[in-house]
C-alpha positions in Angstrom: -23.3 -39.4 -1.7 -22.7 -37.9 1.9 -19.7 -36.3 0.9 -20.8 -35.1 -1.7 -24.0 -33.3 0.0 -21.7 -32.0 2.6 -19.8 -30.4 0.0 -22.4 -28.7 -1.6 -24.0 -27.2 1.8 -20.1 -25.9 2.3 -20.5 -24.2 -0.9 -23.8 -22.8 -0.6 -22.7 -21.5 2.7 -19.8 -20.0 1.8 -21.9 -18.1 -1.6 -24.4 -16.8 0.9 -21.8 -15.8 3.2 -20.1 -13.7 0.1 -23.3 -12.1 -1.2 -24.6 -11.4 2.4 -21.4 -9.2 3.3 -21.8 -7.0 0.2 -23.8 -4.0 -0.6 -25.0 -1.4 -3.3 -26.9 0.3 -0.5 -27.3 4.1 -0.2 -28.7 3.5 3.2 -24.8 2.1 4.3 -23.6 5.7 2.5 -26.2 7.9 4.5 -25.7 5.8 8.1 -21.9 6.2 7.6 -22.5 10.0 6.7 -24.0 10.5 9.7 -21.6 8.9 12.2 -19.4 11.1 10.6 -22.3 14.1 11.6 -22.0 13.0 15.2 -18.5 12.2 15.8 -17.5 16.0 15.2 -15.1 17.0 17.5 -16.5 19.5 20.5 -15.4 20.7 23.5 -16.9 18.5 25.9 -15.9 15.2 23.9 -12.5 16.3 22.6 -10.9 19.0 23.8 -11.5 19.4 27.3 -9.7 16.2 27.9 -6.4 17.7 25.5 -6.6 21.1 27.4 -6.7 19.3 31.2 -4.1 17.0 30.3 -1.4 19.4 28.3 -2.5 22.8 29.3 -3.7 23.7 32.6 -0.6 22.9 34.4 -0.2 26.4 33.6 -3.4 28.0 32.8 -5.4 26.3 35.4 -7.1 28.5 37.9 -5.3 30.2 39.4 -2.8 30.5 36.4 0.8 29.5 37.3 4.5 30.0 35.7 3.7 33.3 34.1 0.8 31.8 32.1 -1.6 35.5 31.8 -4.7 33.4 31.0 -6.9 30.5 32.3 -8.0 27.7 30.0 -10.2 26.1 32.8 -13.6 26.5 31.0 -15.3 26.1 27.2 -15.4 30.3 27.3 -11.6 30.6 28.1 -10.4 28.0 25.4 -13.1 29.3 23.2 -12.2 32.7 23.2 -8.2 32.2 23.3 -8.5 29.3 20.6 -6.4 31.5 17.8 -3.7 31.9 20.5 -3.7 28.4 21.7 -3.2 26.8 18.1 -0.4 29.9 17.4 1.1 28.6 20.8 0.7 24.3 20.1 1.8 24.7 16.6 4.9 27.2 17.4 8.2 24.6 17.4 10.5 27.3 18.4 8.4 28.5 21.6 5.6 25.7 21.7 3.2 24.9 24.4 3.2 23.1 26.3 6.8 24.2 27.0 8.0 20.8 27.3 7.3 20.8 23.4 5.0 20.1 20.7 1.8 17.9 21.7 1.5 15.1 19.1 0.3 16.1 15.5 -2.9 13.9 16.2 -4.0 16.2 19.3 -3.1 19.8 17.2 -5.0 18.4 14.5 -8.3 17.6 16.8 -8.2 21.3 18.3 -7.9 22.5 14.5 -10.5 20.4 13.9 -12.7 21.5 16.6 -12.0 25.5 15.4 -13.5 24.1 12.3 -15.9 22.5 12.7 -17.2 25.4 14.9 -16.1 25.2 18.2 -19.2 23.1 19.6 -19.4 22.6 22.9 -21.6 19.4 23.3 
């Protein structure tokens, strides 16, 4: 009789564990919907970081090995962005010069032209 209790409380369990874990929701759509809202991809969270790490070599400030313009600031990238994605995208004179950046990181500064080019 034990056994056969403990069996059933495994089952129960298990069907409460299965219903629990599954949803019709609209609330789950929505909250998903606006993660999505606030991971956008700006300057500040994104490509600042991309910029520093593959860019600046050369267009820091001052600029260095011929590069004519600084990328040290939002307003810089900002205004040179149709340049820059020319430049990252360009396999037969890319920048950085040591080649393309991966197709992840050309895809988050497309992304962030997009989307709008938010700062914060």
């Amino acid at each position: 009789m034990k056994r056969l209790t403990l069996r059933k409380f495994v089952y129960l369990l298990l069907a409460l564990l299965v219903f629990n874990c599954s949803s019709d929701s609209s609330d789950d759509v929505q909250e998903q919907e606006e993660e999505n809202q606030n991971s956008a991809v700006t300057y500040n969270n994104t490509v600042r970081a991309i910029i520093s790490n593959n860019c600046t070599n050369c267009h820091g400030n001052p600029t260095a090995n011929g590069a004519p313009t600084s990328y040290t600031t939002y307003t810089q990238v900002r205004n040179g962005i149709d340049n820059i994605i020319s430049r990252i995208n360009n396999a037969s004179n890319p920048m950085p010069q040591n080649g393309l950046m991966t197709q992840s990181l050309r895809d988050d500064i497309q992304q962030w032209k997009d989307d709008g080019l938010l700062e914060n």
